[in-house]
MARPA-704604 format. One record per residue (C-alpha): residue number from 1; residue in three letters; x, y, z. Coordinates in steps of 0.001 Angstrom, whole numbers, plus 524288, in hexadecimal, padded with zeros to 5 digits. Last residue first. Layout:
% MARPA-704604
<pt i="NUM" aa="ALA" c1="X" c2="Y" c3="Z"/>
...
***
This chain:
% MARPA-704604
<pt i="101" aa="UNK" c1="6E1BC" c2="CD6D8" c3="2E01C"/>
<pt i="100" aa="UNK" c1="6DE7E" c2="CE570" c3="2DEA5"/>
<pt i="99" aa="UNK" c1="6E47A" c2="CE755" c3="2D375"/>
<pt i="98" aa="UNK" c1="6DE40" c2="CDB3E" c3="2CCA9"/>
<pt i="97" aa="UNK" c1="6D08C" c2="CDFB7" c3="2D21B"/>
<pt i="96" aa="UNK" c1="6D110" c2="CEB9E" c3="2CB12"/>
<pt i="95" aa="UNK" c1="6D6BD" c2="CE4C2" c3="2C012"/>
<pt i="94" aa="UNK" c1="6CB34" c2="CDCEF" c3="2C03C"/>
<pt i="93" aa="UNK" c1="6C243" c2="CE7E1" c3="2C26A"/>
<pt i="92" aa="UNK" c1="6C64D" c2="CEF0D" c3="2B733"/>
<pt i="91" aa="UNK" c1="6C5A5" c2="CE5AE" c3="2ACC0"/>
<pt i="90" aa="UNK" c1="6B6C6" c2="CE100" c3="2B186"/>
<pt i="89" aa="UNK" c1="6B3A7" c2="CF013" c3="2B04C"/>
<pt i="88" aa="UNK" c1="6B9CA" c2="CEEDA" c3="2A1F2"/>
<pt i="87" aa="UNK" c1="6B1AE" c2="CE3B1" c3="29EDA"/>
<pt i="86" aa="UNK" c1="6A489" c2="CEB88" c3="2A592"/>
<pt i="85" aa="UNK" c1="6A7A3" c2="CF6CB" c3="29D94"/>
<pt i="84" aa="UNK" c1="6A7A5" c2="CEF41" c3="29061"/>
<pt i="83" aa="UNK" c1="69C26" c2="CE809" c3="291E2"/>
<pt i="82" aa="UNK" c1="6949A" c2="CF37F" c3="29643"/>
<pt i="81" aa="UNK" c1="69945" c2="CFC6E" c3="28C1D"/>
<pt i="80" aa="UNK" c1="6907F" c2="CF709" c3="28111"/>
<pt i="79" aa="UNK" c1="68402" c2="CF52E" c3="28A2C"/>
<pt i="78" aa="UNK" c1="685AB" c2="D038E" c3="28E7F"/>
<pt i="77" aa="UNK" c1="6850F" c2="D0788" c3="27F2D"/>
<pt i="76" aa="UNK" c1="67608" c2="D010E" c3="27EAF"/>
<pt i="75" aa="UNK" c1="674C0" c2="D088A" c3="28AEA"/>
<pt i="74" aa="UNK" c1="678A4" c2="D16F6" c3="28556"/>
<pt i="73" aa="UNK" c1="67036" c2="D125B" c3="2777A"/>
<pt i="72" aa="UNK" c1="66325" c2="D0C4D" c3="27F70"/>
<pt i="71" aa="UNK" c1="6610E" c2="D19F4" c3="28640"/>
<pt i="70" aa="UNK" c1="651E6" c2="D1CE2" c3="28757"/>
<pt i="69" aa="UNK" c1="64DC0" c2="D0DA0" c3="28B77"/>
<pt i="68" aa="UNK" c1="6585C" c2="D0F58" c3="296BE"/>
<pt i="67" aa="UNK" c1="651F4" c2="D1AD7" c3="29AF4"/>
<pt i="66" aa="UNK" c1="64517" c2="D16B9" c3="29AE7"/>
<pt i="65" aa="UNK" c1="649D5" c2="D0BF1" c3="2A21A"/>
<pt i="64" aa="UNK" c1="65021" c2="D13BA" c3="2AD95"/>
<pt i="63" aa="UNK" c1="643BC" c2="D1CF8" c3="2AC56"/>
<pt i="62" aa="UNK" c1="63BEF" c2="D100C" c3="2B089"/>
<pt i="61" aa="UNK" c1="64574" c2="D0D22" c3="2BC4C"/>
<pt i="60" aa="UNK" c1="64446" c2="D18BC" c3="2C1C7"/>
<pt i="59" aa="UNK" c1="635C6" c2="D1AEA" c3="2C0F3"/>
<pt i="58" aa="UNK" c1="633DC" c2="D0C6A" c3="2C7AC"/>
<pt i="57" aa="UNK" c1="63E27" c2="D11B3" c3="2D2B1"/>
<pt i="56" aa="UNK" c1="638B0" c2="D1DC0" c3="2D59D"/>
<pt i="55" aa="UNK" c1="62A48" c2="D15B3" c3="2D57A"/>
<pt i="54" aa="UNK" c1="62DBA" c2="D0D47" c3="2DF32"/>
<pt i="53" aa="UNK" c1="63772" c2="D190E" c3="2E775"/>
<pt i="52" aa="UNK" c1="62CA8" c2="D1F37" c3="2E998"/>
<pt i="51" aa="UNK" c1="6248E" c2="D1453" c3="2F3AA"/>
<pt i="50" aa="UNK" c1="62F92" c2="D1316" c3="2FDC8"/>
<pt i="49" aa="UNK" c1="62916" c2="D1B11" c3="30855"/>
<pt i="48" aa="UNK" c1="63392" c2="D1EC9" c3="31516"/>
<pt i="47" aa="UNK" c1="62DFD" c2="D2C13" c3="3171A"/>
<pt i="46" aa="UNK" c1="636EF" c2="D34C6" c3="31E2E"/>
<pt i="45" aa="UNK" c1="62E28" c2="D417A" c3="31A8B"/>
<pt i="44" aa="UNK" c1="6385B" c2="D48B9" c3="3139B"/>
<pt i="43" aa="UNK" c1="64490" c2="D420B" c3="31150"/>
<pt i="42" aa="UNK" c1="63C9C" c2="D346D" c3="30F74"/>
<pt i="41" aa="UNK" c1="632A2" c2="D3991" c3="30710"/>
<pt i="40" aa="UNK" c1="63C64" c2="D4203" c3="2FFC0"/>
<pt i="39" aa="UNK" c1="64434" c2="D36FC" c3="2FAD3"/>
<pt i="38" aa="UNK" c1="63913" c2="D2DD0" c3="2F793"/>
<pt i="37" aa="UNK" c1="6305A" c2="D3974" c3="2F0AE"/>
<pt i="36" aa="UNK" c1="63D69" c2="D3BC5" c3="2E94F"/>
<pt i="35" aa="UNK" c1="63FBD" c2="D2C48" c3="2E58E"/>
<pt i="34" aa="UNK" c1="63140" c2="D2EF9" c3="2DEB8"/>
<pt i="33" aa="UNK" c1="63596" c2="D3C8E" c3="2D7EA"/>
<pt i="32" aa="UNK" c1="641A4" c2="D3434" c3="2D435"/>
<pt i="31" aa="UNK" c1="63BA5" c2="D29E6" c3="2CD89"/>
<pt i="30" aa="UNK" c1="631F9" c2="D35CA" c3="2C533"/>
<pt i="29" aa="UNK" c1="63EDB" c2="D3B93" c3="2C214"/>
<pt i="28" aa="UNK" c1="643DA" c2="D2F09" c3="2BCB3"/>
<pt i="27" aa="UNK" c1="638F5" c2="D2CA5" c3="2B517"/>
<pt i="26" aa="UNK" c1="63863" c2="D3985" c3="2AF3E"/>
<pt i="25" aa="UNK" c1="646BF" c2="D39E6" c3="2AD44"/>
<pt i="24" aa="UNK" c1="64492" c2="D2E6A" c3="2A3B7"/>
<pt i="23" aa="UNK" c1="63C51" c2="D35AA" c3="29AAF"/>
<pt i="22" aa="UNK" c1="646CE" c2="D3713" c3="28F2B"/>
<pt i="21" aa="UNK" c1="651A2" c2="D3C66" c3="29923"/>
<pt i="20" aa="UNK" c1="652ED" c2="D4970" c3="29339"/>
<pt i="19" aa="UNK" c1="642FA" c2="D4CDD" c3="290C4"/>
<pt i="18" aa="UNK" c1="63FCE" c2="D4603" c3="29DBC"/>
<pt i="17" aa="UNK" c1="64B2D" c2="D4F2F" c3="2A3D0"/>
<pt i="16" aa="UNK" c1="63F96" c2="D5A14" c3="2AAF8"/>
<pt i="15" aa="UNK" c1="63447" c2="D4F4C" c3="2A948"/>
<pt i="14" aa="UNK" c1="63D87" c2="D46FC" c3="2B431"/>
<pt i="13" aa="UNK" c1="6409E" c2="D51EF" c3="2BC95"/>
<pt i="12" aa="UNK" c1="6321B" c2="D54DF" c3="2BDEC"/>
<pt i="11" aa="UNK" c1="62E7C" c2="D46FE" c3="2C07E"/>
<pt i="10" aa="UNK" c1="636D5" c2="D451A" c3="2CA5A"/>
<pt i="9" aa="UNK" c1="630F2" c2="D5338" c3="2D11B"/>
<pt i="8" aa="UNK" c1="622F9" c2="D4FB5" c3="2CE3A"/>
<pt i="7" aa="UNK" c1="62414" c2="D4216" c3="2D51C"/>
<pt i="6" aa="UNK" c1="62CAE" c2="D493A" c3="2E2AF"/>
<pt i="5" aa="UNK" c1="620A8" c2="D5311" c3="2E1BD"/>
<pt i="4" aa="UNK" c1="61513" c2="D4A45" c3="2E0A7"/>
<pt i="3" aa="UNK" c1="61C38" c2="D4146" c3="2EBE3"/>
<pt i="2" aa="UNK" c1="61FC6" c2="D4B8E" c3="2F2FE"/>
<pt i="1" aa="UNK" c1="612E0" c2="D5264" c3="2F502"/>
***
């Protein structure tokens, strides 16, 4: 009964903030119903069985799409600022290593 229950439960949190998170939450619940069955298997019953992490994992990584699909504007400004913070990280190191030198 913990693999029905651990599924339910992920997917329960995930249709609670589906409506706030545009559907990804679903996803993500659902990946960590399947990491829960993994968890609890091996506190539980010490079962060593690799098999829900696989689909925890595929979920995951699908609702990590989805959510990049759903926010093109707050990455769109990331690729402005990139440039920019990764000049003034260069500045910094060097005179970190300057100073140190």
């Amino acid at each position: 009964m913990i693999i029905p229950g651990s599924i339910l439960a992920g997917l329960s949190v995930g249709v609670t903030f589906a409506s706030v998170t545009g559907g990804v939450s679903v996803l993500w619940g659902l990946a960590a119903g399947f990491c829960s069955i993994l968890l609890l298997g091996r506190m539980l019953f010490n079962i060593r069985n690799e098999w829900p992490i696989y689909p925890a994992v595929i979920l995951f990584a699908v609702g990590i799409i989805t959510a990049v699909a759903q926010m093109p504007g707050l990455f769109a400004s990331l690729f402005f600022w990139l440039p920019i913070a990764l000049v003034v990280a260069g500045l910094l190191l060097g005179r970190w290593l300057l100073r140190r030198a």
